[in-house]
C-alpha positions as YAML, in Angstrom:
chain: A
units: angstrom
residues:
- id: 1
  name: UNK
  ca: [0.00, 0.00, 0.00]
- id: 2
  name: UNK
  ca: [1.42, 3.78, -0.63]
- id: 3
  name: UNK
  ca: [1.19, 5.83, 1.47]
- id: 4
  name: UNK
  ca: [1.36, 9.93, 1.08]
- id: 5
  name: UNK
  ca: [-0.18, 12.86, 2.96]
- id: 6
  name: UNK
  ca: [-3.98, 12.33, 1.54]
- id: 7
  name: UNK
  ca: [-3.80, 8.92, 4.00]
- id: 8
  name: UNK
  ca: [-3.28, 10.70, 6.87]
- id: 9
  name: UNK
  ca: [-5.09, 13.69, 5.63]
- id: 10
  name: UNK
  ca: [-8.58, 11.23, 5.86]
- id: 11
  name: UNK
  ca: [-8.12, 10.96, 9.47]
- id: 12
  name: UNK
  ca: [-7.67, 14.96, 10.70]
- id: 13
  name: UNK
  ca: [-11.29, 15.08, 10.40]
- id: 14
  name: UNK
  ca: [-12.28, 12.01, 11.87]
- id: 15
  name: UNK
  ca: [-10.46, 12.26, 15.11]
- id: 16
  name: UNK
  ca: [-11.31, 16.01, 16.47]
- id: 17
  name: UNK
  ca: [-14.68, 14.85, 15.68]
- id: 18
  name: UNK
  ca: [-14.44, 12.08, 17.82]
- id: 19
  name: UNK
  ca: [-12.76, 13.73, 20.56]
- id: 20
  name: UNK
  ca: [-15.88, 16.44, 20.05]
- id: 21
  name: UNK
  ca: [-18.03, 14.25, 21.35]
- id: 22
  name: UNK
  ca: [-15.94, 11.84, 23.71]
- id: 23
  name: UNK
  ca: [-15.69, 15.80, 25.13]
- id: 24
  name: UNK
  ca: [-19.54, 15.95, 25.42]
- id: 25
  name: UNK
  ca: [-19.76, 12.46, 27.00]
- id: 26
  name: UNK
  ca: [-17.36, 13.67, 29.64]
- id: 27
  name: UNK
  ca: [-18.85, 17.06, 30.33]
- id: 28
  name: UNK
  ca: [-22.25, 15.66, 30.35]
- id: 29
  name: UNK
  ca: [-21.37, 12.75, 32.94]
- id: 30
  name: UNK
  ca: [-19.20, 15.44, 34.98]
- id: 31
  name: UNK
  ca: [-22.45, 17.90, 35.18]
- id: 32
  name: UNK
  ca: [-24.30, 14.62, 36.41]
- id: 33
  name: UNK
  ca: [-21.41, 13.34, 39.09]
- id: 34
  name: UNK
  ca: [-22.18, 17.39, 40.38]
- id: 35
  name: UNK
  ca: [-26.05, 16.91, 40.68]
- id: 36
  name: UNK
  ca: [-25.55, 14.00, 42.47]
- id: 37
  name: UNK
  ca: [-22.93, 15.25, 44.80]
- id: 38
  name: UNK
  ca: [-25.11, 18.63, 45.14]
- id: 39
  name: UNK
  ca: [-27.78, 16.27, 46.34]
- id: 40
  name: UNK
  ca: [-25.79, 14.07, 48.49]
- id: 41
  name: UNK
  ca: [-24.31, 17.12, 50.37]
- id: 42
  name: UNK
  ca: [-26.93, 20.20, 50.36]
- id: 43
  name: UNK
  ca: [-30.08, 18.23, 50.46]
- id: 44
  name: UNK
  ca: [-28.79, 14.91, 52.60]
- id: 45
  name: UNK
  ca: [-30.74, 12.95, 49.74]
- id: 46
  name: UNK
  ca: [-29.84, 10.15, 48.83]
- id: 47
  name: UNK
  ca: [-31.05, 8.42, 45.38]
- id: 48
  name: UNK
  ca: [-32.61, 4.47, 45.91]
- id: 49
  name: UNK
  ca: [-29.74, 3.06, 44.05]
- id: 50
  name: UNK
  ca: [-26.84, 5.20, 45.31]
- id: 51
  name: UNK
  ca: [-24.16, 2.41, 45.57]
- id: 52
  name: UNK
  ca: [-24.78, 1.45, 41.85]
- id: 53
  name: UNK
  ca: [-24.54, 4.76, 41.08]
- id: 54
  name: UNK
  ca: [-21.27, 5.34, 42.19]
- id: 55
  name: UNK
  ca: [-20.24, 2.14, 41.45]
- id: 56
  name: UNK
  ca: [-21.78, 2.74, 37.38]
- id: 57
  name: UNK
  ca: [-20.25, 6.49, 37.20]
- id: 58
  name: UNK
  ca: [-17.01, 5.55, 38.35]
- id: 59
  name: UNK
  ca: [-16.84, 2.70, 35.98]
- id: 60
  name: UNK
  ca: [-18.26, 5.31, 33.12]
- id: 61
  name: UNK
  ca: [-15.81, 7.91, 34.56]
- id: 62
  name: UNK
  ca: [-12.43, 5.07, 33.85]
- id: 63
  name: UNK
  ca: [-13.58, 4.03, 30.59]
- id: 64
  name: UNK
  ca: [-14.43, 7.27, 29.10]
- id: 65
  name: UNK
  ca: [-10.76, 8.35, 30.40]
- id: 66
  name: UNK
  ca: [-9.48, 5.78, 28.20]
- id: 67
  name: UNK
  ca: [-11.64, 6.77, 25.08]
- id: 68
  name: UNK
  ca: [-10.41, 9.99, 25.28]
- id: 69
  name: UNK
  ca: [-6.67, 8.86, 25.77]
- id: 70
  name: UNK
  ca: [-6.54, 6.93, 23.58]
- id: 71
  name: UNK
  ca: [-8.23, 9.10, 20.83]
- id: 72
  name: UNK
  ca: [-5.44, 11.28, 21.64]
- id: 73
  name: UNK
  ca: [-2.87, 8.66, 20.98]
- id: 74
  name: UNK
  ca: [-4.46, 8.75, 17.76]
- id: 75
  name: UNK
  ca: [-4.26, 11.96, 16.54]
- id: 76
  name: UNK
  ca: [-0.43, 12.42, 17.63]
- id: 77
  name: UNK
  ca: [-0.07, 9.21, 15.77]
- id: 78
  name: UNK
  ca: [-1.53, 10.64, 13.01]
- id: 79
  name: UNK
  ca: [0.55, 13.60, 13.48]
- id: 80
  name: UNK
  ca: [3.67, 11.11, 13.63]
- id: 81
  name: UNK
  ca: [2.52, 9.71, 10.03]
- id: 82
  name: UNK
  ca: [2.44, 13.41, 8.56]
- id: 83
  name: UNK
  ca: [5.87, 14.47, 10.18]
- id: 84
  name: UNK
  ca: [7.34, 10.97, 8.74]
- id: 85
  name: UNK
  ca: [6.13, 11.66, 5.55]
- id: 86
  name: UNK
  ca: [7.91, 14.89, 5.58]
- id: 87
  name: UNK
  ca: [11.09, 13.38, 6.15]
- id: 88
  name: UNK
  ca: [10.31, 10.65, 3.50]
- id: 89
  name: UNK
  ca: [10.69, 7.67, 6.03]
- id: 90
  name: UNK
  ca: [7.23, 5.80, 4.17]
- id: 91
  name: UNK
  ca: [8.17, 2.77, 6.33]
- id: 92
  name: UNK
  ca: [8.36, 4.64, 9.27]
- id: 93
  name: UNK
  ca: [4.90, 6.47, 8.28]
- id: 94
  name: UNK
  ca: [3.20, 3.23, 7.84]
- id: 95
  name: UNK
  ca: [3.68, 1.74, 11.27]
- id: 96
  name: UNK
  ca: [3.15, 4.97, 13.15]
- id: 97
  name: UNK
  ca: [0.00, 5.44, 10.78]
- id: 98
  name: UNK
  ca: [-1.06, 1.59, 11.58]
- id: 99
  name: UNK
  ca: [-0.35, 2.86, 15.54]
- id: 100
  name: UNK
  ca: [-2.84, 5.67, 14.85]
- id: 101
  name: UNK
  ca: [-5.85, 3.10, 13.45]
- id: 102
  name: UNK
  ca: [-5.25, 0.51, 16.40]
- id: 103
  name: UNK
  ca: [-5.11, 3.25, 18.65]
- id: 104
  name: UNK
  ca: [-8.50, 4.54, 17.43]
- id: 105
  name: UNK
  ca: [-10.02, 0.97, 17.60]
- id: 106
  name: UNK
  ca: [-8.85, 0.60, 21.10]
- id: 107
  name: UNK
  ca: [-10.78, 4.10, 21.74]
- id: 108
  name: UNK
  ca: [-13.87, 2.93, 19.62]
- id: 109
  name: UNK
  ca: [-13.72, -0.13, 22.07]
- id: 110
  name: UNK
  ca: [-13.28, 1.56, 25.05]
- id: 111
  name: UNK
  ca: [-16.44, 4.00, 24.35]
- id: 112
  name: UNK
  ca: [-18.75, 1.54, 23.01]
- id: 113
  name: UNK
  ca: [-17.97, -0.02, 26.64]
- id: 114
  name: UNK
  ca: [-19.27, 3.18, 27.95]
- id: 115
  name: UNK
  ca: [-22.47, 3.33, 26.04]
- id: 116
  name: UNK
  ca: [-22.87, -0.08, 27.56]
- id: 117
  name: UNK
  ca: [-22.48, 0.97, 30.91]
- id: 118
  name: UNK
  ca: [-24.55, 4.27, 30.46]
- id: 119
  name: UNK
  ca: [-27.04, 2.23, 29.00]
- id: 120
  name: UNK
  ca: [-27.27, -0.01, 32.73]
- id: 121
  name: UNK
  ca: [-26.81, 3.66, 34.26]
- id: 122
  name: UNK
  ca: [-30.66, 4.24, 32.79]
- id: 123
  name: UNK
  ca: [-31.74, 1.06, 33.82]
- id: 124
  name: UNK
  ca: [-30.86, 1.59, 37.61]
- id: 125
  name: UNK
  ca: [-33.05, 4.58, 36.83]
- id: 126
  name: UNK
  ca: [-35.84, 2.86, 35.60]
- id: 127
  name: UNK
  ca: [-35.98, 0.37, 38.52]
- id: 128
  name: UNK
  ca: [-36.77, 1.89, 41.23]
- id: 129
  name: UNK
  ca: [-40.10, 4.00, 39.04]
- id: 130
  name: UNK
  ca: [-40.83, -0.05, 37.97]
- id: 131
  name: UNK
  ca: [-40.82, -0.88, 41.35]
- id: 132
  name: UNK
  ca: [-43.71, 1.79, 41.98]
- id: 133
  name: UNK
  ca: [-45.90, 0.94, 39.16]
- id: 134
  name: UNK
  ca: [-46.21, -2.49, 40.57]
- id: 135
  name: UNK
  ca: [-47.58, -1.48, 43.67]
...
């Protein structure tokens, strides 16, 4: 396969918009983690589920760290590719650009992880309003 600049070019706009919303994801959980805390400490309330709360945002907390890392991985690797290219090392350029699409698998992974988790986040939710419809 050759590679040149329009290889790594295809990924510039992939990744910031990636990051873009791994960025949302993580200011959207963050406003959540401060609700909750607001709660726990202003209002001494405490939500039904409260352990597997913790326990699910910490977990969506880790994982999302990880998307984002490694996301980031991925767009200095692609950086990497463009800078080898510059030099003319196309060997070089390759593996670093191969480094760049594992790395952005790996962060794929990771958040498809988190949807999963979010996704039990809103069933913990649910629960405890299911519990009250069948009384």
């Amino acid at each position: 396969m050759n590679i040149d600049y329009t290889v790594a070019a295809l990924m510039f706009p992939a990744i910031p918009l990636i990051m873009a919303v791994y960025s949302n994801r993580f200011h959207t959980l963050s406003s959540l983690i401060r609700k909750i805390h607001d709660e726990y400490v202003f209002e001494k309330h405490t939500p039904p589920e409260w352990q597997s709360q913790l326990i699910n945002l910490n977990s969506r907390v880790t994982v999302l760290k990880f998307s984002i890392m490694f996301a980031a991985f991925g767009f200095l690797f692609n950086m990497g590719t463009v800078f080898a290219l510059y030099l003319n090392e196309v060997f070089i350029a390759r593996i670093i650009f191969v480094s760049c699409c594992v790395s952005m698998m790996i962060s794929i992974g990771f958040f498809i992880r988190e949807i999963q988790i979010s996704t039990k986040a809103l069933k913990l939710h649910i629960s405890d309003m299911d519990v009250n419809f069948r009384d």
